[in-house]
C-alpha positions, 0 to 999 in steps of 0.5 A, a space after each residue: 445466791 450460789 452460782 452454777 457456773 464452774 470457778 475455772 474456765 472449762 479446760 483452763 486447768 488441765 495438764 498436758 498429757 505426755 503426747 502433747 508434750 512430745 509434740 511440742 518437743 517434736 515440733 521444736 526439733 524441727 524447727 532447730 534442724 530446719 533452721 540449722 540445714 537453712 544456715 548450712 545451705 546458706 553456707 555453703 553455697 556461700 562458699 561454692 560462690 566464692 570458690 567459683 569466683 576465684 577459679 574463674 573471675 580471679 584467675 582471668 577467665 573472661 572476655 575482656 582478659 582474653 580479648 585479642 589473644 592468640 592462644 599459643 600452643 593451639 593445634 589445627 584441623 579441619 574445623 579451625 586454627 589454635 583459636 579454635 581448638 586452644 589444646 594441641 591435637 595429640 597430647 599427655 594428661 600427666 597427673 600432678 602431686 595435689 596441692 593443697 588449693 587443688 590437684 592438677 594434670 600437666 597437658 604436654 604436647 605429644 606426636 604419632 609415637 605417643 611420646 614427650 615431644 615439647 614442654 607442657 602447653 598448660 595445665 588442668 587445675 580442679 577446684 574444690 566447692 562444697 558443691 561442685 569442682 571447678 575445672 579451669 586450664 591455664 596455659 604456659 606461655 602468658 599464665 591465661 586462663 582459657 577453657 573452664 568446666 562445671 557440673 551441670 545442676 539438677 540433672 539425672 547422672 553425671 553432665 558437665 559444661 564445657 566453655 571458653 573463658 572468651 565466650 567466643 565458640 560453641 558451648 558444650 554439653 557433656 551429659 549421660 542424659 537418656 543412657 542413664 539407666 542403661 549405664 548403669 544396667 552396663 556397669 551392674 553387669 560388668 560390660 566392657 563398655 561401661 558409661 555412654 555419654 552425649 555430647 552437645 554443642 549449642 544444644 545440638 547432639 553432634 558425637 557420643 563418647 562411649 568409655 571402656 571400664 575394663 582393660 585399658 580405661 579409655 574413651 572413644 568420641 564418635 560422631 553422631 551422624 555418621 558413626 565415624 571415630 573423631 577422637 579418643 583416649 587412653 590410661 598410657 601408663 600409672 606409674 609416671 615418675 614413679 607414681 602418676 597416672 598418664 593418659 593420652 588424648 588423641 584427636 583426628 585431624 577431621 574432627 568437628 570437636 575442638 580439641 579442649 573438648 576430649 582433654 576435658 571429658 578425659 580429665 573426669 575420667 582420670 580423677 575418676 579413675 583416681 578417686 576409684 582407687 582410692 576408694 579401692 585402697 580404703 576398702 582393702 585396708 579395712 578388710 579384717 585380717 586372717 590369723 589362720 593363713 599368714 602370708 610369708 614374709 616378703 623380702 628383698 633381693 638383697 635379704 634373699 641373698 643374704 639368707 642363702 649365703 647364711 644357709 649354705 655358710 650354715 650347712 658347711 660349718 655343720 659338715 665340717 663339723 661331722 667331718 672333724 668328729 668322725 675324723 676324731 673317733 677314728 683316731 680313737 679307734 686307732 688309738 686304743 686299737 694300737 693300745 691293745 696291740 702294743 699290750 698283747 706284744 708286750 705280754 707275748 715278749 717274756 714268753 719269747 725270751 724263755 723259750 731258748 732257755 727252754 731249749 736249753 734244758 730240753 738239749 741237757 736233759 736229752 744228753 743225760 738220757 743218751 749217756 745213760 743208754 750208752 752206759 746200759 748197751 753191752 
């Protein structure tokens, strides 16, 4: 008795098409990608961690290492003593070579006139991480490790914290914040003042820093309430020893910031400033070159010279020159000119000699003709 059942389960033999292929193959890509950018994600702040560590923990940026310390090189204000402001009140960022573990600007202690006045206090140091730069300064005096500044995770534009190694003090918040799209706006349209920052304390909004991207780079803090300049910085010079970069941070002496406050924000500012030059550079040299209008040659003053002195040494050989040809055509000249003369008078001299014997004859001849007429005379 046959069967009318199918000998193969109802699509139990059929091929993939094409797109479910495609699908599956789609579906594995995915899954090979999601799992590299996972282990990578791991990764790296993997090593953002250990970087971190090293820039803080590692180099004694905690409590229990600065417990009791006096914080030499610190100036006073109004607000507080060397405890509190850690940094001088008048001083120099003055750019480092970089280093291969990280770069750094030296804080030298500076006065009224803007000049060196004492050996550098201490020294900013930036740490890579893949995710974000660690920024920690170190003093000179005992090698500690003071302030410590990080970027500020998933906030809209550039926020940075600001905080003792101590803990003691407020914590500070350097943060675009609310102007973030008015920054921008100010940047696109090419204003003199560019970005305007919030400055925090304990979450408290007490001064706003307003930079100047055109001109001489700088930053002004204000105070928040009543509008009143507490501190600032300025681009003082870009070839320090020849090739760094030198910014000078002045704080007023009434200013309710501490003064690592403004050395910190001018330090963004400055590798800012580095980093847009760099970029600058880049971009200039991959500008294709134009073959129809060469540039002339740029020379030294020493080359300069030598070229004049080879000139005006050329234009006098060639004036000497002229001078001993037409010096020599004369003598030419004179030469055959005396030839010709010499020949005319040679050729002249015969017919001079013969002309008293001429005479003579002419003398004879008219004595015959004399007698002759006598002899005739009755």
């Amino acid at each position: 008795m046959s069967s009318s059942s199918p000998l193969l389960p109802e699509g139990g033999g059929a091929e993939p098409t094409t797109k479910d292929q495609l699908k599956k193959g789609l579906r594995v890509c995915l899954l090979y990608l999601g799992t590299v950018f996972l282990v990578v994600f791991i990764l790296a702040w993997c090593i953002q961690v250990f970087m971190y560590w090293v820039a803080t923990n590692a180099s004694g940026c905690s409590a229990s290492a600065l417990e009791g310390y006096d914080y030499p090189g610190g100036g006073v204000s109004e607000a507080g003593g060397a405890s509190f402001n850690i940094l001088p009140g008048i001083s120099l960022l003055a750019e480092r070579e970089p280093m291969w573990y990280g770069a750094a600007f030296d804080v030298i202690p500076s006065n009224e006139a803007s000049t060196v006045a004492a050996a550098p206090a201490g020294t900013w140091w930036r740490t890579w991480g893949p995710i974000f730069a660690t920024y920690t300064y170190e003093d000179v005096a005992n090698s500690r490790t003071t302030v410590y500044m990080r970027r500020n995770l998933l906030r809209m534009g550039s926020s940075h914290t600001i905080a003792r190694c101590d803990g003691q003090g407020p914590k500070v918040t350097f943060t675009e914040g609310s102007n973030f799209l008015a920054n921008r706006v100010r940047k696109v349209m090419g204003m003199n003042q560019g970005m305007t920052f919030k400055i925090f304390m304990d979450d408290k909004l007490v001064a706003v820093a307003e930079e100047t991207s055109h001109g001489f780079e700088s930053l002004t803090f204000r105070e928040e309430d009543s509008g009143r300049s507490e501190s600032s910085s300025v681009l003082k010079e870009r070839h320090f020893h020849g090739l760094y970069d030198l910014w000078l941070v002045k704080n007023d002496e009434k200013s309710i910031l501490p003064n690592y406050v403004a050395s910190a924000t001018t330090l963004l500012l400055a590798f800012h400033t580095i980093n847009h030059d760099a970029t600058s550079k880049g971009a200039a040299s991959n500008e294709s070159p134009n073959f129809l209008e060469k540039p002339p040659p740029t020379l030294a003053a020493g080359q300069v010279l030598d070229e004049q002195q080879e000139s005006s040494s050329s234009v006098t050989g060639q004036a000497t020159a002229v001078a001993q040809a037409a010096e020599q055509a004369f003598a030419s000249v004179a030469q055959k000119a005396a030839d010709g003369a010499s020949a005319e008078i040679r050729e002249e001299l015969p017919d001079r000699r013969q002309q008293p014997e001429e005479k003579k004859a002419d003398q004879e001849v008219g004595a015959v003709v004399t007698e002759q007429a006598v002899d005739v005379a009755p």
